[in-house]
C-alpha positions in Angstrom: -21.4 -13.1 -5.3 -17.8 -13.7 -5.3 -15.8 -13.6 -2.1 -11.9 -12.1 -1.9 -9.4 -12.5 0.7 -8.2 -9.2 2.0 -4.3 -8.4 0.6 -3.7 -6.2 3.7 -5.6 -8.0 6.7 -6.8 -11.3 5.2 -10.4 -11.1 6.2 -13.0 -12.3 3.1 -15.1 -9.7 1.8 -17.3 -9.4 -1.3 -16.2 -6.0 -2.9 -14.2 -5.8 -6.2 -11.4 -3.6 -4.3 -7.6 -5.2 -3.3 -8.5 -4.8 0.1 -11.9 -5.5 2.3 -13.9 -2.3 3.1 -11.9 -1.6 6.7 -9.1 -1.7 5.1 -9.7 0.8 2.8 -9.2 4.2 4.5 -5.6 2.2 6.3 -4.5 1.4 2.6 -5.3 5.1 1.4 -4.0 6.7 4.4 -0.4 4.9 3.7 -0.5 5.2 0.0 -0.4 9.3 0.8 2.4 8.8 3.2 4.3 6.9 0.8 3.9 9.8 -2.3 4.6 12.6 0.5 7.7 10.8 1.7 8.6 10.3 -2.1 7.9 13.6 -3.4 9.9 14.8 -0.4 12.8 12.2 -0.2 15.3 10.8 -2.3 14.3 6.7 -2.5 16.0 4.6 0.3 18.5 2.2 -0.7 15.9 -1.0 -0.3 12.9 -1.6 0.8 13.3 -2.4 4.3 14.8 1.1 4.4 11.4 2.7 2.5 9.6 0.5 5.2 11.6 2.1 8.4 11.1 5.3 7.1 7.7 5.6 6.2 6.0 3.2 9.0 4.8 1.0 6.2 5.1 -2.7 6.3 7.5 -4.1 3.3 4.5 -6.2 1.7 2.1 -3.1 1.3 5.1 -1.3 -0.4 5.5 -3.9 -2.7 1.2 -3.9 -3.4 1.2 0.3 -3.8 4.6 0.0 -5.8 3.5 -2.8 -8.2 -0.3 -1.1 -8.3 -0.6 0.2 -12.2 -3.5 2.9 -10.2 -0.8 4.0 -8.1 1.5 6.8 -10.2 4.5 7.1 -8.1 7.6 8.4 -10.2 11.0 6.5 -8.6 
């Protein structure tokens, strides 16, 4: 059984996921904001901006961005 640090929270878990189990439904809840802000929005200037706009902290912007799961047209 290998154990994983959480990319969102921290905590260890033992799931093969990105993010422990509590985290999950968090991570999947933003990931929709983010493609409903996109779909409706043109793409902020930066990423802080992207942050302040959607309510989504910079670093889990960068994870759904770089995520080759996620398809997000920019």
């Amino acid at each position: 059984m290998e154990l994983n640090k959480c990319s969102r929270c921290g905590a260890f878990y033992t799931t093969s996921n990105n993010v422990c189990p509590n985290c999950v439904p968090k991570d999947n809840c933003d990931q929709l904001t983010l493609k409903n802000f996109l779909a409706e929005n043109e793409m902020p200037a930066s990423m802080e901006a992207l942050s302040a706009d959607t309510g989504i902290s910079v670093k889990n912007l960068n994870r759904y961005l770089a995520d080759s799961d996620i398809n997000i047209c920019l």
